[in-house]
C-alpha positions as CSV (number, residue, x, y, z in Angstrom):
1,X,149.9,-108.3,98.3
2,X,147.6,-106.2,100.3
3,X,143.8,-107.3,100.4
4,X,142.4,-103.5,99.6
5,X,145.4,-102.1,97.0
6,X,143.1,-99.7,95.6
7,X,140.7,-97.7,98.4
8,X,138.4,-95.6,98.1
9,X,138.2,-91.8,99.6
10,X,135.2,-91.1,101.7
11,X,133.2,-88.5,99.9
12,X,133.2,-85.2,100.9
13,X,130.4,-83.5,103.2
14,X,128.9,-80.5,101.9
15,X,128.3,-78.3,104.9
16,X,125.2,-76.2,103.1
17,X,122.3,-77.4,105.4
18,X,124.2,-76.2,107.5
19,X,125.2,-72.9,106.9
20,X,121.5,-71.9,105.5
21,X,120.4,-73.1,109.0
22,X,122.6,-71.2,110.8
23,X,121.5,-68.2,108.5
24,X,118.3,-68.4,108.9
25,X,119.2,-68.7,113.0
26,X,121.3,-65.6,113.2
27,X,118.2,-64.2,110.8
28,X,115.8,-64.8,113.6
29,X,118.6,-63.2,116.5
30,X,118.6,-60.3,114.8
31,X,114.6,-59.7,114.0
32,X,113.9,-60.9,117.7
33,X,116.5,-57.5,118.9
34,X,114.9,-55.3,116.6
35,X,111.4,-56.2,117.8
36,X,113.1,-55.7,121.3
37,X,114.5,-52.4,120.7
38,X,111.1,-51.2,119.1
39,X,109.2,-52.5,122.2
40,X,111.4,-50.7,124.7
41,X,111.6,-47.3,122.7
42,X,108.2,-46.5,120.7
43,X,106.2,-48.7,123.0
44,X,107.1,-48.1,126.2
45,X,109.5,-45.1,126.0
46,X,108.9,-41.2,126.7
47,X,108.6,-38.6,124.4
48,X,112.4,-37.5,124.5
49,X,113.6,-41.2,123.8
50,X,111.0,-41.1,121.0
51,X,112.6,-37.8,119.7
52,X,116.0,-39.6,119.7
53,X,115.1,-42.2,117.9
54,X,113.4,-40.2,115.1
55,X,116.8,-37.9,115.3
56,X,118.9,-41.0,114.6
57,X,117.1,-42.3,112.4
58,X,118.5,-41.2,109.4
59,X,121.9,-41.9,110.2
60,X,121.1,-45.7,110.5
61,X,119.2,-45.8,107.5
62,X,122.5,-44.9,105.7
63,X,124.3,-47.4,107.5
64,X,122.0,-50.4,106.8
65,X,122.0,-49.3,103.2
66,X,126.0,-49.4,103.9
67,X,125.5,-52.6,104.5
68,X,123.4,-53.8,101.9
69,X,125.5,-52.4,99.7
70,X,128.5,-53.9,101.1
71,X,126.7,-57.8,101.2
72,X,125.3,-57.2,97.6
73,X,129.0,-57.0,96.5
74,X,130.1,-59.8,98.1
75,X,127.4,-62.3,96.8
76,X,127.8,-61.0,93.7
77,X,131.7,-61.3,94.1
């Protein structure tokens, strides 16, 4: 007769620290290239890159609300 006939599975590791961390990292990536791309266009950029910006403006607000459209589905999927 074995010495261990009934053995017990290891409990499984929930991975959710985890993944909020790594949220809250790629959270932080993306604020620190905004802040980047404001610095190098409305801070220290010309008039004409200024104009571009305000030209394309509204053409990424409908993409980030794209977006937010898009990961409000899939939460609430």
């Amino acid at each position: 007769m074995s010495k261990n006939p009934v053995s017990k599975s290891k409990p499984v590791k929930r991975n959710e620290p985890m993944r909020n961390a790594l949220k809250f990292f790629v959270a932080g990536c993306v604020a620190e290239i905004y802040l980047l791309v404001i610095r190098r266009f409305y801070v220290n950029g010309t008039v004409e890159q200024l104009l571009a910006c305000g030209a394309a403006l509204p053409y990424l607000m409908g993409v980030g609300a794209a977006v937010g459209v898009g990961v409000g589905w899939a939460l609430g999927w």
